[in-house]
C-alpha positions as CSV (number, residue, x, y, z in Angstrom):
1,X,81.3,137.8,98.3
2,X,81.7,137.9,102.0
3,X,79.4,136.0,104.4
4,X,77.0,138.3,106.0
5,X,73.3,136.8,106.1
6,X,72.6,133.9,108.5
7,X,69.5,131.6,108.6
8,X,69.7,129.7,111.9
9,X,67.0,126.9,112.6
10,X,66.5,125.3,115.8
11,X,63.3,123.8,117.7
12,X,64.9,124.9,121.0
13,X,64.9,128.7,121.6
14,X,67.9,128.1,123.7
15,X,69.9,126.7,121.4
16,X,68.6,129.9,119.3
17,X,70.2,131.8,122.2
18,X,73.2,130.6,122.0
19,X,74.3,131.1,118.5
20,X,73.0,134.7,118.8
21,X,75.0,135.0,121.6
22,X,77.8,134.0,119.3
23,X,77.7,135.5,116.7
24,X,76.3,138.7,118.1
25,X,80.2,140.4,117.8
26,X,80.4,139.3,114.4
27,X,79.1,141.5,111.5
28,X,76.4,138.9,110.5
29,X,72.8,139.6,109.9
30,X,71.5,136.5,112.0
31,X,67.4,135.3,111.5
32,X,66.1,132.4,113.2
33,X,63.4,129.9,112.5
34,X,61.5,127.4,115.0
35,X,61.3,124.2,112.8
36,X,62.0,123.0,108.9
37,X,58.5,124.7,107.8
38,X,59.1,127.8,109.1
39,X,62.5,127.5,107.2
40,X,61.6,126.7,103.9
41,X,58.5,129.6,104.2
42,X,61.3,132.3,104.8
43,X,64.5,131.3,103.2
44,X,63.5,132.8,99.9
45,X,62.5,136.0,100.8
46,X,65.5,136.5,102.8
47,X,67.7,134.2,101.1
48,X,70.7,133.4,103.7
49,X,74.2,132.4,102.4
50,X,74.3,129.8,105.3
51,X,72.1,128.0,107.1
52,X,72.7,126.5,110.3
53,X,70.0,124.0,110.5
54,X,69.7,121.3,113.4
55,X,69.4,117.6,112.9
56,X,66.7,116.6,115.1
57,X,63.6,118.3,114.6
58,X,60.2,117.3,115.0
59,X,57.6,117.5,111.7
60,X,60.4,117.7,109.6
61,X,64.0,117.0,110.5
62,X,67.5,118.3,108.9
63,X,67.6,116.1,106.1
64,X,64.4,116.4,105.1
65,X,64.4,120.3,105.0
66,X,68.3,120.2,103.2
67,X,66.9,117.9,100.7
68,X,64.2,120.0,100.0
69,X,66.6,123.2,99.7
70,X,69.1,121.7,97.8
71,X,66.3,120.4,95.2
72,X,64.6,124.2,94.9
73,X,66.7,125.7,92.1
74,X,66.4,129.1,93.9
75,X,67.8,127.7,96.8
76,X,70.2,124.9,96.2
77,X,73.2,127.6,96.5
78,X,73.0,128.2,100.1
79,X,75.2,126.5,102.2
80,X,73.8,124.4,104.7
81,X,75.9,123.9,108.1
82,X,74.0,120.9,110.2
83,X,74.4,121.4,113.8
84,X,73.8,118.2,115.7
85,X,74.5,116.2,119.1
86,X,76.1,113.4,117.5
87,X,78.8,113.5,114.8
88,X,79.2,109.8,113.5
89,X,80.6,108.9,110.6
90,X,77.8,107.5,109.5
91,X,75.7,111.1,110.2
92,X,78.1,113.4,108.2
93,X,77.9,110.6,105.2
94,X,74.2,110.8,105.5
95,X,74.4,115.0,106.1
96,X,76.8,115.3,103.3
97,X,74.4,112.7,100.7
98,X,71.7,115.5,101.3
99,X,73.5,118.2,99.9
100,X,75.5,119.7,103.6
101,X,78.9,121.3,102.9
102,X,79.6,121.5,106.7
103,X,78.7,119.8,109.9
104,X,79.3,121.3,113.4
105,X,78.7,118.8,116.9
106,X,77.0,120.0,119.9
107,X,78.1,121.6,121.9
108,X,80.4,123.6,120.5
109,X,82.2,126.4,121.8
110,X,82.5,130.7,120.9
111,X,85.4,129.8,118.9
112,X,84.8,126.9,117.0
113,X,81.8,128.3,115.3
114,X,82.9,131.6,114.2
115,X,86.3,129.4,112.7
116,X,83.5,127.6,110.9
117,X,81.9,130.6,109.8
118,X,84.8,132.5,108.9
119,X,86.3,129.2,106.5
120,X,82.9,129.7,105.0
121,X,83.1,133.4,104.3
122,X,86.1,132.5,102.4
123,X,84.8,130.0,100.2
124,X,82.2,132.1,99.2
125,X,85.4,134.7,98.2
126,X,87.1,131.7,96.6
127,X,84.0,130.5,94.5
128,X,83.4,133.7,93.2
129,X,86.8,134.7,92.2
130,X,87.4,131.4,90.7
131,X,84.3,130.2,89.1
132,X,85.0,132.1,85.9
133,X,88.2,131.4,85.4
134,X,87.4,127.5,86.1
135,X,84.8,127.0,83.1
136,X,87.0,128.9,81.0
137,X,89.7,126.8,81.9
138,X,87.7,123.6,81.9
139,X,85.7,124.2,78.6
140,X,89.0,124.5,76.2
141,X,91.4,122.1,78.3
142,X,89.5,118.9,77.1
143,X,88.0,119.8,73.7
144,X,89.2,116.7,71.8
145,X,87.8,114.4,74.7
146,X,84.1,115.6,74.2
147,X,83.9,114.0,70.8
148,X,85.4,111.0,71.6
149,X,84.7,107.9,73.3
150,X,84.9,107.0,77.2
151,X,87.8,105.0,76.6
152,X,89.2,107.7,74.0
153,X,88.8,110.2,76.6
154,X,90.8,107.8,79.2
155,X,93.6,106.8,76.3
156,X,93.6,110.9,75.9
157,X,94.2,111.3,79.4
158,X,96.7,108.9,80.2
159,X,98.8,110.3,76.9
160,X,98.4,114.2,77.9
161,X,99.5,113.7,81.8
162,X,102.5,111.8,80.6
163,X,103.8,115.3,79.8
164,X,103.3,117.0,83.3
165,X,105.7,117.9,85.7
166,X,104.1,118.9,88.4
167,X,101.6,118.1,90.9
168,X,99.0,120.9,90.9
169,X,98.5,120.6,87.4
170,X,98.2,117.0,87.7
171,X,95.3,117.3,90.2
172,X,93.6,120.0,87.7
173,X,94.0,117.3,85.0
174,X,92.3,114.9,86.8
175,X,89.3,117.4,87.7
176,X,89.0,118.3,84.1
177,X,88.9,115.0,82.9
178,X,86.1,113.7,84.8
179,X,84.3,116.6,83.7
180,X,84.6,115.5,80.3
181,X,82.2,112.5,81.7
182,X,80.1,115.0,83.2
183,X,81.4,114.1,86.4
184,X,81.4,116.7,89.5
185,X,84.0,115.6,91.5
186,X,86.7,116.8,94.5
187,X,90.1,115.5,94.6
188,X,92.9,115.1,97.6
189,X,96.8,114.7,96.8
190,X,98.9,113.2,100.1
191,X,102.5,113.5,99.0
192,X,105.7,115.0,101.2
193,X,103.7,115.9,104.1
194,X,101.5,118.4,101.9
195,X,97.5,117.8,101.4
196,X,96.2,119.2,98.2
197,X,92.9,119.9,97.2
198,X,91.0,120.4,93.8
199,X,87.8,121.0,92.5
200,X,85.5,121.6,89.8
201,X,85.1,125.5,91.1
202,X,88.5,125.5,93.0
203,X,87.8,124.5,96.5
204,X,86.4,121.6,98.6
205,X,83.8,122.6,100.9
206,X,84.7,121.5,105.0
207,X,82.5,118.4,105.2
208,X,84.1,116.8,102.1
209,X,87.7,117.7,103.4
210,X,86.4,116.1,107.0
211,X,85.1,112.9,104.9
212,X,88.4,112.7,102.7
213,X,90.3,112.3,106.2
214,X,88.1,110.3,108.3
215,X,87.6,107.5,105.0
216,X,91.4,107.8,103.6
217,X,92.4,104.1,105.1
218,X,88.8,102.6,105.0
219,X,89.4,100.5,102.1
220,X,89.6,101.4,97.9
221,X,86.4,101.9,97.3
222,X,82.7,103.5,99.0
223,X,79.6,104.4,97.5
224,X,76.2,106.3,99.3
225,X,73.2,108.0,97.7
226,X,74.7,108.8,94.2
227,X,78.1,109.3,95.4
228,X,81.4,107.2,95.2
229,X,84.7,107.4,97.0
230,X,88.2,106.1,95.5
231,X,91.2,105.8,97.6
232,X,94.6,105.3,97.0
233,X,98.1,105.7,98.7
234,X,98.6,109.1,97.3
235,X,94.9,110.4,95.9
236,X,91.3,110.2,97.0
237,X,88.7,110.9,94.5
238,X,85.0,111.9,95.6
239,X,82.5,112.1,92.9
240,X,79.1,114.0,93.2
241,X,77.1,112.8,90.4
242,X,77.3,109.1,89.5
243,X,74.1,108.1,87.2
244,X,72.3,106.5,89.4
245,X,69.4,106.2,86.8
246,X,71.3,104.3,84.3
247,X,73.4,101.1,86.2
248,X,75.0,100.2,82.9
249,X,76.7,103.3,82.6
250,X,76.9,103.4,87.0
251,X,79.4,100.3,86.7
252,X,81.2,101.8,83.6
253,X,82.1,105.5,85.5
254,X,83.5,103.2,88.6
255,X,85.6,101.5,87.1
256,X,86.8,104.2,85.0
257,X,87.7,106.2,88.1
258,X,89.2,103.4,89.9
259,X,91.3,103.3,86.3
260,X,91.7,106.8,86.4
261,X,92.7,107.3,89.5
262,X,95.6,104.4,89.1
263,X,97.1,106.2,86.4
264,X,97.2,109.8,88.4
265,X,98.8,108.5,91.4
266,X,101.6,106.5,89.0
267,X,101.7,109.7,87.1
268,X,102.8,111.8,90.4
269,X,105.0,109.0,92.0
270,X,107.0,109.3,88.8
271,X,106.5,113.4,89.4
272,X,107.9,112.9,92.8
273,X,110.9,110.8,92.0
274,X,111.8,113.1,89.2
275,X,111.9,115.9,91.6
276,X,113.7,113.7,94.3
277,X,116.2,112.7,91.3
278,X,116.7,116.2,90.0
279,X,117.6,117.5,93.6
280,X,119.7,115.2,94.3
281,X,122.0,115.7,91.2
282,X,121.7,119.6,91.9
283,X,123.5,118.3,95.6
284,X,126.1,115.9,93.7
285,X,126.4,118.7,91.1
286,X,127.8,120.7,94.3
287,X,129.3,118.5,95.7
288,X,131.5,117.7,92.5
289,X,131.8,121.8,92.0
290,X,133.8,121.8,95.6
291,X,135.7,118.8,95.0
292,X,137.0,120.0,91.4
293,X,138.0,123.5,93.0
294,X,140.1,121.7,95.9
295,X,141.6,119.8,93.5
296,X,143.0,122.6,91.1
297,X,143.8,124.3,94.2
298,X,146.0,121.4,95.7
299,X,147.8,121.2,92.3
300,X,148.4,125.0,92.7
301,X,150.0,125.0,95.5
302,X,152.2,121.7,94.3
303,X,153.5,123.7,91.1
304,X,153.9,126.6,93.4
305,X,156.6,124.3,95.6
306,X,158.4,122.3,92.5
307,X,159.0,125.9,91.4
308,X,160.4,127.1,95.1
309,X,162.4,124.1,95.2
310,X,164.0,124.8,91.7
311,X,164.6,128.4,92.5
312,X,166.4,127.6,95.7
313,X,168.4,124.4,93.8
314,X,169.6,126.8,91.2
315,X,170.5,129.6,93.8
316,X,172.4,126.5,95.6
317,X,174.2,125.5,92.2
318,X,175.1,129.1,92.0
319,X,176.4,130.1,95.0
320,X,178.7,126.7,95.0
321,X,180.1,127.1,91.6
322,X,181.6,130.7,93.1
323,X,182.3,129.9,96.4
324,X,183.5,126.5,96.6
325,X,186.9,127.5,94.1
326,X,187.3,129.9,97.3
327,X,187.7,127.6,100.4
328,X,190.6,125.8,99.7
329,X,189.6,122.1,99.4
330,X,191.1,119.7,98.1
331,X,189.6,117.7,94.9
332,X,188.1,115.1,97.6
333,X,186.7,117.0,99.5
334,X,184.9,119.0,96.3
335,X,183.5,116.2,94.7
336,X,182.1,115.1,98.1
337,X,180.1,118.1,98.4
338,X,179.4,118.4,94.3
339,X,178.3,114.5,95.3
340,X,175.7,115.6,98.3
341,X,174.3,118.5,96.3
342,X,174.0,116.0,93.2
343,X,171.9,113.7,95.6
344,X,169.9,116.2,97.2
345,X,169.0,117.3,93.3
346,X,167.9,113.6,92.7
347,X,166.1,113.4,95.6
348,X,163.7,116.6,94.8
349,X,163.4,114.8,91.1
350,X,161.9,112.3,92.7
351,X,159.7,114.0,94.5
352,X,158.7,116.0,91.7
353,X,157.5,112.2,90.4
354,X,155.5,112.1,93.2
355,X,153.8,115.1,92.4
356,X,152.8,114.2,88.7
357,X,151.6,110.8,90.3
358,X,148.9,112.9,92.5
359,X,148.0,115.2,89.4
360,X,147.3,112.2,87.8
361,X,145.4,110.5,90.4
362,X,143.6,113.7,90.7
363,X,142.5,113.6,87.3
364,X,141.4,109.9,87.4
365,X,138.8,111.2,90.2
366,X,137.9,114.4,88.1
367,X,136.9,112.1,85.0
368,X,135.0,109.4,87.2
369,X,133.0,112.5,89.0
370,X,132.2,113.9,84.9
371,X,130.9,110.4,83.8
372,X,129.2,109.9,87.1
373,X,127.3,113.3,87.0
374,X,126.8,112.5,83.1
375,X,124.7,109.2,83.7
């Protein structure tokens, strides 16, 4: 479902002005309201996909009106985009504990808003596409957890993810187990300059991607409204829904996720070394291959000279036995030359010697490559 029905809400007609001016080349159906109340009397009827709805507002303000969409069951599906003059951290923690998925700073220019709006418009795609296939997914992966125990879940989780090899499933794991608490929750993976997400329904909205990097290196662990943020090295884990109403069970769920989260990111480091590992034999693997063919073809090319050198030693031997009878020389003079023939003979044994000395140095190195790519 593509984005095309816009709610914006403003107490300032020019700022009204502006965003119509915007989005007025855009294929967007674009109503505006005056102040929360006029909001929440409308949205209904027309029912926006997105509403861009100003902090500061007098009567009711931003966070008041979002809190009172997000808890109308008609209405809690629309995508609420604060627009606002200051963009703290402490403002999009407070936006995103109201329900917001995105948060936009004043001012803002042509193009930064319609980026916004189009990274929207393809959520929406995303979550409809995906949303299906995620409960299906989600409702068979962890069968055996739902009758279990908190800790059996965990001890069921720790055992299964022993057996993955790969880090998108990982992250999908994770995601599904935390269901099996009845946990809504978003997930990041940091490893070899890639940034993963993963969600219950596929995708992170904008404002938790924004509060995944602007909270990474704040520290392990941060809790607002009934949320609660775990960091590590390679993962960050955002749940929705901790049970506020029950603190018992509140301090049981954190530390689970802190546990849970331990495990994941030892489960991919060992992930990412196996991968590192298994390239790096497929490279010595090469590497050997190469060195192995030079070999063989250095000892061709030694058998190929021994058996030169005996050809042309033989021809030698021949041509002497006939000529030599045929010049004349004295017995002295015959064995002299028999003599020098005799040591040049020796002298190419020798270096044939040589030659079986490399083969076998050769195959010294060929046997300590085979054990080395064996262990």
């Amino acid at each position: 479902m593509a984005l095309t029905k816009i709610l914006a809400v403003d107490d300032e007609p020019f700022n009204l002005e502006i965003i119509e001016e915007i989005l007025e080349s855009l294929d967007f159906e674009l109503k505006v309201a005056t102040s929360g109340p006029e909001c929440l009397d409308m949205v209904e009827e027309y029912m926006p996909q997105v509403i861009l709805l100003d902090v500061s507002m007098p009567q009711m303000n931003g966070y008041e009106v979002c809190k009172n969409l997000k808890s109308n069951p008609n209405t809690a599906h629309i995508i609420v985009m604060f627009v606002s003059a200051r963009g703290t951290v402490e403002e999009r923690m407070e936006g995103y504990s109201v329900g917001a998925e995105d948060y936009i700073v004043k001012p803002f220019g042509h193009n930064e808003l319609k980026s916004k709006l189009n990274n929207l418009s393809q959520v929406l795609r995303e979550k409809e596409s995906l949303e299906k296939q995620v409960e299906a997914a989600t409702s068979t992966a962890f069968n055996a957890m739902a009758n279990s125990s908190e800790m059996g879940q965990i001890v069921n989780y720790v055992e299964n993810i022993g057996f993955i090899n790969d880090p998108q499933t990982l992250g999908k794991a994770l995601v599904s187990c935390l269901q099996s608490f009845d946990l809504q929750s978003n997930v990041e993976f940091r490893y070899d300059n890639n940034i993963d997400h993963f969600a219950l329904h596929g995708v992170c909205s904008p404002i938790v991607i924004e509060l995944f990097e602007m909270l990474k290196n704040k520290g392990r662990l941060h809790e607002f409204s009934h949320r609660i943020l775990v960091n590590y090295e390679f993962i960050s884990l955002l749940i929705l829904n901790m049970p506020d109403h029950d603190p018992d069970k509140h301090g049981r769920i954190r530390d689970h996720a802190c546990f849970i989260v331990s495990v994941t990111e030892q489960q991919l480091r060992a992930i990412l070394t196996k991968q590192m590992l298994e390239s790096q034999q497929e490279k010595l693997n090469s590497v050997a291959s190469a060195v192995h063919s030079k070999f063989h073809g250095l000892i061709s090319l030694l058998n190929d000279n021994r058996k030169n050198n005996e050809k042309v030693f033989k021809q030698l031997q021949e041509d002497l036995e006939v000529r030599i009878p045929t010049m004349g020389l004295d017995e002295d003079q015959e064995i002299f030359i028999y003599k020098k023939v005799d040591e040049t003979i020796q002298k190419s044994i020798a270096r044939e010697e040589s030659v079986q000395q490399v083969k076998a140095a050769f195959a010294e190195i060929e046997q300590d490559l085979s054990l080395l790519l064996k262990s």
